[in-house]
C-alpha positions in Angstrom: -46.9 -24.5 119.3 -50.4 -22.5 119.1 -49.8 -20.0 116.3 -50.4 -16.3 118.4 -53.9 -14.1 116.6 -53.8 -11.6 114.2 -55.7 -9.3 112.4 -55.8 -8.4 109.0 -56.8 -5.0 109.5 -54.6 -4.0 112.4 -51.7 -5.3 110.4 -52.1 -2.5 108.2 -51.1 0.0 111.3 -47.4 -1.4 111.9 -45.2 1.3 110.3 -47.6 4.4 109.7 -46.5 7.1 111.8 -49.0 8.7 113.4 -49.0 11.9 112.2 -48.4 11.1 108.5 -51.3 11.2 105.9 -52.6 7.7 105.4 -55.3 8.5 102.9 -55.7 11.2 100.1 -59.3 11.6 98.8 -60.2 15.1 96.9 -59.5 17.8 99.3 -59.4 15.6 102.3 -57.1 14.0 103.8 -56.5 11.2 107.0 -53.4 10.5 109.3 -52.8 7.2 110.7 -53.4 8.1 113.9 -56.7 9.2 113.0 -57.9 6.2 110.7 -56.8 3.9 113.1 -59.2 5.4 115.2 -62.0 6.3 112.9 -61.8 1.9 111.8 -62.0 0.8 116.1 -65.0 3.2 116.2 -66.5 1.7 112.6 -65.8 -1.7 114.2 -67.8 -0.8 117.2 -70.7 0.6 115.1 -70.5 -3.1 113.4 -70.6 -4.7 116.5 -73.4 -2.8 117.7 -75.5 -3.9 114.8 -75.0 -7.7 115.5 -72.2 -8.3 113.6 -70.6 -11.6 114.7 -66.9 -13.2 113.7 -67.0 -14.2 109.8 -70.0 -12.1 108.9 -69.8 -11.0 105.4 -70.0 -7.0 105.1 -70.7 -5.5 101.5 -68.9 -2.5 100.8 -71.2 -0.8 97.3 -70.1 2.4 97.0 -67.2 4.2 95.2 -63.9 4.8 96.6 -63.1 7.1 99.2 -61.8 7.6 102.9 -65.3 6.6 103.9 -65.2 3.2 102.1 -61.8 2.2 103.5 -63.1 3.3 107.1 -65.9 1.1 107.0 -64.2 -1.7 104.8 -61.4 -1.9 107.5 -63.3 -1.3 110.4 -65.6 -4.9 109.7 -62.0 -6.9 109.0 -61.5 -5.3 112.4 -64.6 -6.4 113.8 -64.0 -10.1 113.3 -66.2 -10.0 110.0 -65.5 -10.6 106.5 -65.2 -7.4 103.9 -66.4 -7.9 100.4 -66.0 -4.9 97.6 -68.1 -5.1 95.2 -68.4 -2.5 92.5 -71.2 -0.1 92.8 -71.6 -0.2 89.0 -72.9 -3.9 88.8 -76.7 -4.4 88.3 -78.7 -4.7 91.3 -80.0 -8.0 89.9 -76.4 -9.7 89.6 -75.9 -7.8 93.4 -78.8 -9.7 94.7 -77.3 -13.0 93.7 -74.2 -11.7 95.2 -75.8 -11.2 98.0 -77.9 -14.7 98.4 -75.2 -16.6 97.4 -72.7 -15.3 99.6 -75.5 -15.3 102.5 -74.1 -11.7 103.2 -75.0 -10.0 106.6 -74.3 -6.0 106.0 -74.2 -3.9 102.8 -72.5 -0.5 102.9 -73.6 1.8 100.5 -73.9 5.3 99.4 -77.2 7.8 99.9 -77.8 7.8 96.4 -77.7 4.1 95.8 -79.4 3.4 99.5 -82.8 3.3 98.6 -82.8 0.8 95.6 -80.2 -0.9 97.2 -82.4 -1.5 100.5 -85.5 -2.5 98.3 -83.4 -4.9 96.6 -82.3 -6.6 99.5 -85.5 -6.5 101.4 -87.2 -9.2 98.5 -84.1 -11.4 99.2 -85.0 -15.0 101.8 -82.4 -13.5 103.9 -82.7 -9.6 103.8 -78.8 -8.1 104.7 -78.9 -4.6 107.0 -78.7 -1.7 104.4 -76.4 1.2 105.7 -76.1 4.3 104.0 -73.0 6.2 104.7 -71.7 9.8 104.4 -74.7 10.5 107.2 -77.9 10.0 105.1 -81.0 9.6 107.4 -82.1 6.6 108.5 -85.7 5.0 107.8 -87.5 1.6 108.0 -85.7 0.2 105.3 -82.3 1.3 106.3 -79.4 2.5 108.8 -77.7 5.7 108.5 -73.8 5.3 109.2 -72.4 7.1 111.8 -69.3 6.2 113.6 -69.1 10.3 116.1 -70.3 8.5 118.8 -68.7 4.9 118.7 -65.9 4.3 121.1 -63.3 2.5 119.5 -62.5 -1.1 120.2 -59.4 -3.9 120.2 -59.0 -5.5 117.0 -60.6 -9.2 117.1 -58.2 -11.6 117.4 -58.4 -14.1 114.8 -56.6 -17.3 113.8 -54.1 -16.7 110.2 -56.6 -19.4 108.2 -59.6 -17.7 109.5 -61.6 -15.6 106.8 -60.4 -11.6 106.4 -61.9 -10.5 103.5 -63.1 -11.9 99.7 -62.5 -10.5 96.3 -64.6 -11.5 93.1 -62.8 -13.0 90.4 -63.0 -10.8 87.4 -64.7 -12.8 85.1 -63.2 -12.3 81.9 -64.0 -16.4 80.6 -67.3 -16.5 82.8 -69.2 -16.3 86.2 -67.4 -14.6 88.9 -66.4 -16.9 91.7 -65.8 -15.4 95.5 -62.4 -15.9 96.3 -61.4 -16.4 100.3 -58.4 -14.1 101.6 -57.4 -15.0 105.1 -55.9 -13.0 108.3 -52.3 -13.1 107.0 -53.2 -11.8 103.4 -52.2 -8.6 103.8 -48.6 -8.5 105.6 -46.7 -9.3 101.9 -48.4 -7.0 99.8 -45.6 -3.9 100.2 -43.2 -6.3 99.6 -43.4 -5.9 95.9 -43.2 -2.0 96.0 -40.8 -2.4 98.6 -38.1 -4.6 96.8 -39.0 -4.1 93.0 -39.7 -0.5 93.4 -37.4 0.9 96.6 -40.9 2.5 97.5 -41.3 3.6 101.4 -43.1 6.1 103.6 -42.4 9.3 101.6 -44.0 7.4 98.6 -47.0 8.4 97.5 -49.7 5.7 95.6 -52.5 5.9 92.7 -54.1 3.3 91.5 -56.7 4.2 88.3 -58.7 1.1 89.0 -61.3 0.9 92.0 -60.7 -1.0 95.2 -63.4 -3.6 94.3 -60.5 -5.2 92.2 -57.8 -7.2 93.9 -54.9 -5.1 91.6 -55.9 -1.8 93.7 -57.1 -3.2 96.7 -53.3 -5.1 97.7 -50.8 -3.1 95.7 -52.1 0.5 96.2 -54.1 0.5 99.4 -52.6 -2.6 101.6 -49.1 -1.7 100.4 -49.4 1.8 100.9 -50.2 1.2 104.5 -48.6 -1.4 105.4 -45.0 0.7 104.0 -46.5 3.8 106.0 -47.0 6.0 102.9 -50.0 8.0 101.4 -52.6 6.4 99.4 -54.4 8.8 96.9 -58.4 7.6 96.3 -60.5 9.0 93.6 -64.2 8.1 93.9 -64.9 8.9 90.0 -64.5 6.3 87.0 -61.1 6.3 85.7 -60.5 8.2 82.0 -57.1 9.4 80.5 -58.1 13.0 81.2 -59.3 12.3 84.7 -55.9 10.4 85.2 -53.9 13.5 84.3 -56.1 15.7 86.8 -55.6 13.3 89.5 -51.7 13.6 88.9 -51.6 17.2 88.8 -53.1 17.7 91.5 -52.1 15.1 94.1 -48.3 14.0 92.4 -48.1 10.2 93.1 -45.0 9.2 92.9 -46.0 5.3 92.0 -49.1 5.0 89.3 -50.8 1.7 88.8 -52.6 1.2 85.7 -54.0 -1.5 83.2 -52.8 -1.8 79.6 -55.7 -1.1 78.0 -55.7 2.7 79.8 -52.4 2.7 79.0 -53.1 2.5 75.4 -56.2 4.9 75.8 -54.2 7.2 77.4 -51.4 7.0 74.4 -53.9 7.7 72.3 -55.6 10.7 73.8 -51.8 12.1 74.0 -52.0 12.5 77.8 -49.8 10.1 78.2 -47.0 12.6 77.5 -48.7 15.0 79.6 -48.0 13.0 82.8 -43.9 13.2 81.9 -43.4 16.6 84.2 -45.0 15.2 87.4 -42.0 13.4 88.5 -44.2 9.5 88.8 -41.0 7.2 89.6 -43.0 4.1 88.5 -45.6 3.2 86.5 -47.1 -0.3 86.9 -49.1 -2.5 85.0 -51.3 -5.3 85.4 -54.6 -6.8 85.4 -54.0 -8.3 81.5 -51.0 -8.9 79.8 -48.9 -5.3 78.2 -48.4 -5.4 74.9 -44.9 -5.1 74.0 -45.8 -1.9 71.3 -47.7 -0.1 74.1 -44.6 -0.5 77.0 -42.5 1.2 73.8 -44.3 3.8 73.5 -45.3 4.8 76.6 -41.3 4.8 77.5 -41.0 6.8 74.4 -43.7 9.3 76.1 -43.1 9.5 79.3 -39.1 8.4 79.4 -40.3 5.3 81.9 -41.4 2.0 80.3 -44.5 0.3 82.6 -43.2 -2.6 84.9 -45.9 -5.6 84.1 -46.9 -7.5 86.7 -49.1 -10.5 86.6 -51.0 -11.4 89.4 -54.9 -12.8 89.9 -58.1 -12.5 92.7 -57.1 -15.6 93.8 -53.2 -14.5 95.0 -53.8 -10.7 95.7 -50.4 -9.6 95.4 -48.5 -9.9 92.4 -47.0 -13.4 91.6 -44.4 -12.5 88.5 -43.4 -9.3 87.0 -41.1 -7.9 84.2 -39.0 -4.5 83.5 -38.6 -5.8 79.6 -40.0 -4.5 76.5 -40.0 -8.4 75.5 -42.6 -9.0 78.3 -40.7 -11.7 80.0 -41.7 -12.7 83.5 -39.4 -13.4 86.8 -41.3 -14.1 90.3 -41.7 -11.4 92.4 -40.4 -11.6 96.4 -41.9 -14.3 98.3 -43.0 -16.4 94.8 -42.3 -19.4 94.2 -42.7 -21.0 91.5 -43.5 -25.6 90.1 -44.2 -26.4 86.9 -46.2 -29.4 86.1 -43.6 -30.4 83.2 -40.0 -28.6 83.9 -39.1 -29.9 80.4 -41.5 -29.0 78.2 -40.8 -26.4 75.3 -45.1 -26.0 75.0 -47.3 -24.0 76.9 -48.1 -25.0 80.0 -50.1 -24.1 83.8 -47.9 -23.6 86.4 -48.2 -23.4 90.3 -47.4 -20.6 93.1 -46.8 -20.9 96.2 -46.9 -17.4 98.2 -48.0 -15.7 101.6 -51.0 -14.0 99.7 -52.5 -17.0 98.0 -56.5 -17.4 99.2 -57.9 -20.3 101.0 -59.7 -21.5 97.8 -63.5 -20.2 96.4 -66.9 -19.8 98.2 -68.6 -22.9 97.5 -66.9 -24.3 94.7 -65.4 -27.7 95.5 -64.3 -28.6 92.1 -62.5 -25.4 91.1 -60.7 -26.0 94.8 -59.6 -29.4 94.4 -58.2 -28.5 90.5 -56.7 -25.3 91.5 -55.8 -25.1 95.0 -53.4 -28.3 96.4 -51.3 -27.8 100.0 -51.0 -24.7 99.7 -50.3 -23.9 96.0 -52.7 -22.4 93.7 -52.1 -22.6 89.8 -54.4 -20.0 87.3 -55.9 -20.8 84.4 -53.7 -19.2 82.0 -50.8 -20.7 80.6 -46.7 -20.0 79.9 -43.7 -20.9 78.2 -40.5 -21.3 79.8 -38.0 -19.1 78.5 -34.8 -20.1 80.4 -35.0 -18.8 83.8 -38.0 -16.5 82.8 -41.6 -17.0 81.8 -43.8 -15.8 78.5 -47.3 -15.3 79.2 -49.3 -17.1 76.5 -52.9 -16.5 77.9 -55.5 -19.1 79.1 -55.9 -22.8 77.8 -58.4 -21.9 75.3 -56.3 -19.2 73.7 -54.1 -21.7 72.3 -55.1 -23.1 69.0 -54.5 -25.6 66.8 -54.5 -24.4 63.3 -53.2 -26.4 60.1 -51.5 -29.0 62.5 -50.0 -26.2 64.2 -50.1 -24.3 67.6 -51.1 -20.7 67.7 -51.8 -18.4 70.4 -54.3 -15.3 69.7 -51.9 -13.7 72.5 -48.8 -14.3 69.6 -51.6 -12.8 66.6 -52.6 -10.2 68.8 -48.9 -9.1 70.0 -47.9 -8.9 66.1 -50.8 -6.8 64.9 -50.6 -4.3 67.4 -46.8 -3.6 67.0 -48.2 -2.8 63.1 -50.7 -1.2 63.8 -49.7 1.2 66.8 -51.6 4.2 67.7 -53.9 3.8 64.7 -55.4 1.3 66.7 -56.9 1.8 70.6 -57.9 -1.9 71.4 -57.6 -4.9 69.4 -58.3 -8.5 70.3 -58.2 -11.8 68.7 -60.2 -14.9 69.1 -60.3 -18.8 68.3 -63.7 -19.1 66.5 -65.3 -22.3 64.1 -65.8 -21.5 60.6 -69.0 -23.3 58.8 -66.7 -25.7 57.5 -65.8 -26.2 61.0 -62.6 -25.6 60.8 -60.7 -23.1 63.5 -59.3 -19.7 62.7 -59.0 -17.1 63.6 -60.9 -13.4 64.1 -59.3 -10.2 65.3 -62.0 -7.2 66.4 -60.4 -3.8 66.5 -61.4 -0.2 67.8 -59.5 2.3 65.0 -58.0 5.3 66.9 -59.9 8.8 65.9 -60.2 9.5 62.2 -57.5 7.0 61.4 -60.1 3.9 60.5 -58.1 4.1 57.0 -55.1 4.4 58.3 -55.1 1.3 60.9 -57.0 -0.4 58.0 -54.0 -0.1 56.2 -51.6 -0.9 58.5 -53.8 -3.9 59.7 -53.4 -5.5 56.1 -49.6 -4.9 56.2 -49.2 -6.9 59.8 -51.5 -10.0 58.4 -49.5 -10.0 55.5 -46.3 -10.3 57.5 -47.9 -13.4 59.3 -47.7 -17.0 58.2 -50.4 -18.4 56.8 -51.8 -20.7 59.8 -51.6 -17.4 62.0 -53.8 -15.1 59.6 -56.9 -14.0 61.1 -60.3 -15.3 58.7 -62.1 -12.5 59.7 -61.9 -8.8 60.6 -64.5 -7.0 62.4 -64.5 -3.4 63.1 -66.1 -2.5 66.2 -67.0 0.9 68.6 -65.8 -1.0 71.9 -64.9 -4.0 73.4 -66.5 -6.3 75.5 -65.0 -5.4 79.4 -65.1 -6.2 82.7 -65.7 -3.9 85.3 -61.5 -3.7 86.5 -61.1 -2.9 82.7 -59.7 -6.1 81.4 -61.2 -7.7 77.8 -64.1 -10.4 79.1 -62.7 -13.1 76.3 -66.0 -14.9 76.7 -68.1 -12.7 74.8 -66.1 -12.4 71.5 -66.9 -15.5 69.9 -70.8 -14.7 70.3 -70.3 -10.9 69.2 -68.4 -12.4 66.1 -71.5 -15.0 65.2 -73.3 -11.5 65.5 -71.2 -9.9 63.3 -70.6 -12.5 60.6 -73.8 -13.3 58.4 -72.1 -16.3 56.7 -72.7 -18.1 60.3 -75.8 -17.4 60.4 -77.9 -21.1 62.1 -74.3 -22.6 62.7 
């Protein structure tokens, strides 16, 4: 029987009633009746253009009512949306661009005429637009959907391209990750089961839409359960975080831990404990057990965690314990390669919001992606029924005969250390004997370097010998991706940079 089309974009429109605010941005706001419209008429405008079925269409620009209009509106259109965040380089967007062989980039007037230079030295130039009605010239399109007349949603097949997300890159290059038509009918379940949200909720999410933790659990879930999703086009800080809540009260907040832990540190965190937030979520890295304390001890709500990747969307496992241990969400299932092993291992998931596999990488596809499973590159320990998160293959270490996980290290020195500490992070580094051990890098909180010093030499001393960290390296900041996460990939370089002993090893 012939599967009947969809559309990933129109999908978001089932439960929205029309007159309810879709879309909170500043002082501006959007019903579903009228972005429903404004994304037929941004669909037209695409189609005008040239756009043709599974043309890619570069969103660059920060978040706001305009970015989803136009983001939607080329899903509509039969094309392919691709966020990308308008931070990056415009040398690593031009390999973006080539490599994805990308036919549109949206972008903002302030970014619209390096942007458009950029793309016109490319073999393939991509159409520049340059939203929010800045004037056209040789080099670029202005964006103006007043006179479009609004169209059907293409129909497309549920395999057929909807949009791609760029993996986050915290042990390398960014891959392009292929979501399909049906990617975004599950991703309310989650808030629906896990946190009874529905259309009188209100969502924030402090990371952008360009990463795959906003994009399906704030935006596609807010729509698709009919409620209002609040956007905020600045960069996320603890004090912007408590502005945004006063003044727009979401009732679910979405964060990442290391936020979390800024925002502990700041004391804002306590600050958001009037503004009646039901939930507060966490993902994108794993939440330290001493930061979920404490921010329950703040607010009176510990974080739910969530794990989830670019490649699934939605969230795959979550947890409501301190102890960090991790159950499937709705929909997940879960295979393990060795049900019976007591070590660390990959495992598989199987779920509605899993991608098709990655742009133009075969290898990663055939290791990662089998009939319909995927399985990530980190790793976990079967706990019973329930999962501990132990962090990717190369986190594991084997030290003095025996196995260590800088995930374990880092868990144990950050319940020591505590607010004297805003980020810390350990790593699996070669000594000039050659030998593994282990170094730890650590950002003190303000005026308390002697103070986390101290309690720093009190939580190595509680560990056993093979677990100690080698070195200790005090630092400003840590390496980080653009959703916020720690890029792993660059610590055991900044440590040869910051250990004189290794010097021509």
């Amino acid at each position: 029987m012939e599967t009947p089309p969809v559309n990933a974009a129109l999908g978001l429109f089932e439960t929205g009633a029309p007159d309810r605010i879709a879309l909170e941005c500043g002082a501006r706001q959007i019903s579903y009746g009228e972005l429903r419209r404004e994304v037929a008429c941004a669909a037209a405008l695409w189609q005008s253009l040239g756009l043709r079925t599974d043309d890619r269409v570069v969103a660059f620009a920060p978040d706001g009512i305009d970015w989803v209009v136009a983001y939607l509106g080329a899903i509509w259109a039969g094309g392919v949306a691709v966020g990308i965040n308008p931070r990056l380089g415009l040398g690593d967007l031009a390999g973006i661009l080539e490599e994805s062989d990308v036919r549109f980039v949206w972008t903002t007037p302030e970014l619209v005429e390096e942007v458009a230079a950029m793309a016109a030295a490319l073999p393939q130039p991509p159409l520049v637009m340059a939203g929010a009605a800045a004037p056209g010239s040789g080099a670029w399109r202005d964006w103006d959907i007043a006179d479009a007349v609004a169209i059907e949603p293409v129909p497309r097949r549920p395999e057929d391209m909807a949009l791609w997300i760029g993996t986050s890159g915290t042990t390398g290059k960014s891959k392009g990750v292929i979501h399909t038509q049906g990617v975004t009918a599950p991703c309310a379940e989650f808030a629906r089961q896990i946190l009874a949200a529905g259309p009188e909720d209100r969502l924030y999410a402090t990371s952008k839409l360009f990463f795959a933790y906003a994009l399906a659990n704030s935006l596609f879930a807010g729509l698709r359960l009919g409620a209002t999703v609040i956007l905020d086009p600045e960069w996320p800080t603890p004090e912007r975080v408590v502005d945004m809540v006063a003044a727009h009260r979401p009732t679910l907040l979405f964060s990442v831990p290391t936020l979390y832990n800024k925002m502990l540190a700041t004391g804002v965190a306590a600050r958001l404990k009037p503004y009646g937030i039901r939930h507060f979520v966490s993902a994108g890295e794993a939440l330290p057990a001493s930061v979920c304390a404490r921010w329950r001890e703040a607010t009176g709500l510990a974080p739910i965690s969530g794990y989830g990747t670019s490649e699934t969307l939605c969230l795959m496992l979550y947890s409501r314990q301190d102890a960090g241990l991790l159950r499937p969400t709705p929909l997940t299932e879960v295979r393990y390669g060795d049900p019976d092993s007591d070590l660390p291992q990959r495992i598989w998931f199987r779920h509605p919001g899993i991608a098709r596999g990655y742009w133009q990488r075969p290898k990663e596809n055939a290791e990662d992606f089998v009939a319909g499973w995927f399985s990530p590159g980190d790793t976990f320990l079967r706990q019973g029924e329930e999962l501990e998160f132990t962090g990717r293959n190369d986190d594991m270490l084997k030290i003095a005969g025996q196995w260590v996980s800088t995930l374990w290290v880092e868990q144990a020195l950050r319940d020591v250390c505590g607010d004297a500490v805003q980020e810390l992070a350990a790593v699996g580094v070669r000594g000039a004997d050659g030998l593994t051990s282990i170094a730890v890098f650590l950002v003190p909180g303000p005026q308390m370097r002697e103070e986390a010093q101290r309690r720093l030499e009190l939580g190595i001393a509680s560990l056993t010998g093979h677990k100690r960290p080698r070195w200790v390296h005090w630092v400003e900041t840590l390496p980080q991706t653009a959703t916020g996460k720690l890029q792993r990939v660059r610590l055991s370089a900044l440590h040869q940079e910051l250990s004189p002993e290794l010097a021509g090893h």
